[in-house]
Backbone and ligand atoms as CSV (ligand in chain L), in Angstrom:
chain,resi,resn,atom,element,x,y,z
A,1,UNK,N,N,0.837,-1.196,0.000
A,1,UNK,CA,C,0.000,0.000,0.000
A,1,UNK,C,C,0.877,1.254,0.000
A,2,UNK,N,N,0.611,2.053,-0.909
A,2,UNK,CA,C,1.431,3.290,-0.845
A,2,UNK,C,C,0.840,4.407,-0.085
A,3,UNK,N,N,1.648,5.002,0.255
A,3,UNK,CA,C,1.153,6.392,1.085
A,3,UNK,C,C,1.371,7.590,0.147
A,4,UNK,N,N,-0.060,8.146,0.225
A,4,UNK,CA,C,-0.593,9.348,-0.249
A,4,UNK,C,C,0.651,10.680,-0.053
A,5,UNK,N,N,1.092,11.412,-1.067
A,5,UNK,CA,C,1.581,12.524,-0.164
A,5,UNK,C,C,1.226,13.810,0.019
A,6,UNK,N,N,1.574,13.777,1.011
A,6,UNK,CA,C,0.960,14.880,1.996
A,6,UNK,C,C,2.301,16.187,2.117
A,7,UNK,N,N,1.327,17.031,1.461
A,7,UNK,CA,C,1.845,18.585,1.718
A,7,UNK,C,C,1.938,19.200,3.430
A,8,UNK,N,N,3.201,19.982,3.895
A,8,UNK,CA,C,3.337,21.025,4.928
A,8,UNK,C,C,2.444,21.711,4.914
A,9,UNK,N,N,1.722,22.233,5.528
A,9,UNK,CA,C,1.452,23.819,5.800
A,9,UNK,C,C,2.567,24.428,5.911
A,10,UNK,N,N,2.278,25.372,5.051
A,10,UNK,CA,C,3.794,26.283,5.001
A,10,UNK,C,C,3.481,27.719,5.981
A,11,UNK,N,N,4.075,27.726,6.985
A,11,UNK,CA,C,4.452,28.859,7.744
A,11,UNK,C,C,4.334,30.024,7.440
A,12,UNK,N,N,3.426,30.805,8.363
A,12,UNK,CA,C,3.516,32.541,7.589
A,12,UNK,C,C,4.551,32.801,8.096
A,13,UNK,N,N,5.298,34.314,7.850
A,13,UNK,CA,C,6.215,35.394,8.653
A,13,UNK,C,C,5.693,35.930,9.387
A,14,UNK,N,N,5.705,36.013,10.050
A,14,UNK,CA,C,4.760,36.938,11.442
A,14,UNK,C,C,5.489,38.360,11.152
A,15,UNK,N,N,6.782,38.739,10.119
A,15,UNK,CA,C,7.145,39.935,10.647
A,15,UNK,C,C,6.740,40.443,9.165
A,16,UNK,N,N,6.569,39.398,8.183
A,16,UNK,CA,C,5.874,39.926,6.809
A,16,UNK,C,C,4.483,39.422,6.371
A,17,UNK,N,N,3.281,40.287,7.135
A,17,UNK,CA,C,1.815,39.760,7.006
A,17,UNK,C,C,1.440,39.268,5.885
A,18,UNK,N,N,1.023,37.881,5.928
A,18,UNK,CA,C,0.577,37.544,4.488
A,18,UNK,C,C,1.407,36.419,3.387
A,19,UNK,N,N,2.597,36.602,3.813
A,19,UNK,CA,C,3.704,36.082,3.464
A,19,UNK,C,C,4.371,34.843,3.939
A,20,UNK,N,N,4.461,33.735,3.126
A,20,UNK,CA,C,4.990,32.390,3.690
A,20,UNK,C,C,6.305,33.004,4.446
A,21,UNK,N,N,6.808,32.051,5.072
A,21,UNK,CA,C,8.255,31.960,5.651
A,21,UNK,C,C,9.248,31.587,4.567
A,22,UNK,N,N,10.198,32.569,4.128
A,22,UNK,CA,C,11.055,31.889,2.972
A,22,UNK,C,C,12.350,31.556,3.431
A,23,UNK,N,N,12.468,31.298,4.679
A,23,UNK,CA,C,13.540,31.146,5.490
A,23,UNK,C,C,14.883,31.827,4.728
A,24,UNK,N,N,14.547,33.053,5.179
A,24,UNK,CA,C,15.466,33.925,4.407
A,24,UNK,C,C,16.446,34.403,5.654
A,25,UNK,N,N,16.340,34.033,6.817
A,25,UNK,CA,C,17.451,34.050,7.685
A,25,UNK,C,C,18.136,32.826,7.525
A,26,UNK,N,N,19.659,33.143,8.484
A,26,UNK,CA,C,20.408,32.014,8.526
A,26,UNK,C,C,20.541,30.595,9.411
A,27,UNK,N,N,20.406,29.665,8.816
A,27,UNK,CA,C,19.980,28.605,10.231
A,27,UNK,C,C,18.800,28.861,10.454
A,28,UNK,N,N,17.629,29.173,10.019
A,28,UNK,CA,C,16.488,28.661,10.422
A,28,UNK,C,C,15.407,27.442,9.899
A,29,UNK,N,N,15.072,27.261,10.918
A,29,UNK,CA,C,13.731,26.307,10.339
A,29,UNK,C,C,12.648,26.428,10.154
A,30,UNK,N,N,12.102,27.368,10.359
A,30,UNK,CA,C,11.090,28.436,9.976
A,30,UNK,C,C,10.873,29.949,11.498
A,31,UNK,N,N,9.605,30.525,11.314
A,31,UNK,CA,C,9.166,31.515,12.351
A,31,UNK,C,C,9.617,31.038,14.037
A,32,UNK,N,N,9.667,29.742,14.554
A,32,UNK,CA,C,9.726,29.288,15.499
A,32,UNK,C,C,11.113,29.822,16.123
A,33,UNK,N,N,12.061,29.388,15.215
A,33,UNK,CA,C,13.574,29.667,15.721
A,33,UNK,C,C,14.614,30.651,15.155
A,34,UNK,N,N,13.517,31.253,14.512
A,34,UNK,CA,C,14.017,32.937,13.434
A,34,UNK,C,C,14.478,33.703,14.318
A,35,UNK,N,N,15.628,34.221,14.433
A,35,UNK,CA,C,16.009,34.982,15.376
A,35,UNK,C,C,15.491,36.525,15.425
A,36,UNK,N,N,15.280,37.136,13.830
A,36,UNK,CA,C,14.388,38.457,13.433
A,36,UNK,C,C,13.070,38.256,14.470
A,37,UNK,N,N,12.187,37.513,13.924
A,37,UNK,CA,C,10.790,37.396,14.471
A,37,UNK,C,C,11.458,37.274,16.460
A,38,UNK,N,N,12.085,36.997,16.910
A,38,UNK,CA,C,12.136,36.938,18.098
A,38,UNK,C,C,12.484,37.830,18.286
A,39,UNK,N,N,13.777,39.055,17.560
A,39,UNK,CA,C,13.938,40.198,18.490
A,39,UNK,C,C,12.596,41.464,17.993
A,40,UNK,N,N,11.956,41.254,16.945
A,40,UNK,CA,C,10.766,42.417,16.977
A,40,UNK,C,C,9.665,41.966,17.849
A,41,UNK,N,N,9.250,40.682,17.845
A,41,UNK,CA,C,8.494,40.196,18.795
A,41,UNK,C,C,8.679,40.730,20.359
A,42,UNK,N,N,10.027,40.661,20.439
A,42,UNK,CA,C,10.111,41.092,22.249
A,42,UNK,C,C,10.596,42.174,22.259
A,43,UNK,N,N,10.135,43.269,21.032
A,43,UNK,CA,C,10.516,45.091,21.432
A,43,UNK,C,C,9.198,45.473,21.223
A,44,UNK,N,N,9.431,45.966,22.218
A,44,UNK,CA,C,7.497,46.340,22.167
A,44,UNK,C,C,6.956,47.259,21.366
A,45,UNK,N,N,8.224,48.544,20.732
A,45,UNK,CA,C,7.676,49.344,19.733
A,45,UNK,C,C,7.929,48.990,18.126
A,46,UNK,N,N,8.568,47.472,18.157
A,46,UNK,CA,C,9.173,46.672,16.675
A,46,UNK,C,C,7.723,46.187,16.672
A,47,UNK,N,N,6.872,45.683,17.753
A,47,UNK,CA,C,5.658,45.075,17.497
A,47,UNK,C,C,4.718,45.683,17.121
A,48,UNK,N,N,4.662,46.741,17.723
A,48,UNK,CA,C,3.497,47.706,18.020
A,48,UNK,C,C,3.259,48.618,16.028
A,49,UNK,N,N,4.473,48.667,15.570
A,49,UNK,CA,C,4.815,48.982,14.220
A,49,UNK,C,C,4.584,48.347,13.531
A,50,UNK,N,N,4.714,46.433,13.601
A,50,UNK,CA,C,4.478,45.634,12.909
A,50,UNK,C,C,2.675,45.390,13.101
A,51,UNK,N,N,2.514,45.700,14.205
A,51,UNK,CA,C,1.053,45.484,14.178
A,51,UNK,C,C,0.128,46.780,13.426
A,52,UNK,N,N,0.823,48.014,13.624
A,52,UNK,CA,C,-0.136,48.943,12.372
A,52,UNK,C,C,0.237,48.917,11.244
A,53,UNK,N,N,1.091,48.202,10.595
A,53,UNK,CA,C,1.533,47.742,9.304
A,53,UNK,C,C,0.008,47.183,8.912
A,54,UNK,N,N,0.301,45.919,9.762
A,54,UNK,CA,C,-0.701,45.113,9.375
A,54,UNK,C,C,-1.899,45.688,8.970
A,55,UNK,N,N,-2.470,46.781,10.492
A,55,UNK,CA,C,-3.725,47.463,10.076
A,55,UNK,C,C,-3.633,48.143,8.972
A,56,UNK,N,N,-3.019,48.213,8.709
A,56,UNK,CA,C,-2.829,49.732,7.311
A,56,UNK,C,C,-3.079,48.589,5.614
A,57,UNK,N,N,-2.634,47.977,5.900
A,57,UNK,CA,C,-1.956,46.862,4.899
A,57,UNK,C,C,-3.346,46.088,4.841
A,58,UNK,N,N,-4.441,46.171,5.450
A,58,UNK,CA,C,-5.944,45.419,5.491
A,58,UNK,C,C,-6.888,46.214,4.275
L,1,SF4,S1,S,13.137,33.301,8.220
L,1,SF4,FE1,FE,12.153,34.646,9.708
L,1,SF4,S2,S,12.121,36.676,8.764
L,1,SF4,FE2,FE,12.565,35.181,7.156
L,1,SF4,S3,S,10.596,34.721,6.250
L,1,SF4,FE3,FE,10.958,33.178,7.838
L,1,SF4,S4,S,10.033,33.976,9.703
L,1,SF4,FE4,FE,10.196,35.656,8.266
């Protein structure tokens, strides 16, 4: 019996709305261990920017 194949869900960027993960940093494996997405994530005004992007960008 063969097994069907089965596609990833491919990962958004959390720091580019909309946008797969193109693992365009170094050493990563996707959003999880991206070192970008972790330092805007934990500056509160890198977030706060990325989050009215988003609104603007709707
Ligand atoms: S590697 Fe990081 S910055 Fe690059 S696309 Fe993926 S999540 Fe975004």
């Amino acid at each position: 019996m063969s097994e069907a194949k089965r596609s990833r869900p491919v990962p958004k960027c959390p720091i580019r709305p909309g946008e797969p993960c193109s693992l365009c940093q170094l050493d990563v494996t996707g959003p999880e261990d991206c070192g970008l997405v972790y330092l805007v994530m934990h500056d509160p005004q890198l977030r706060d920017g990325l989050q009215a992007a988003a609104r603007a960008a709707r």
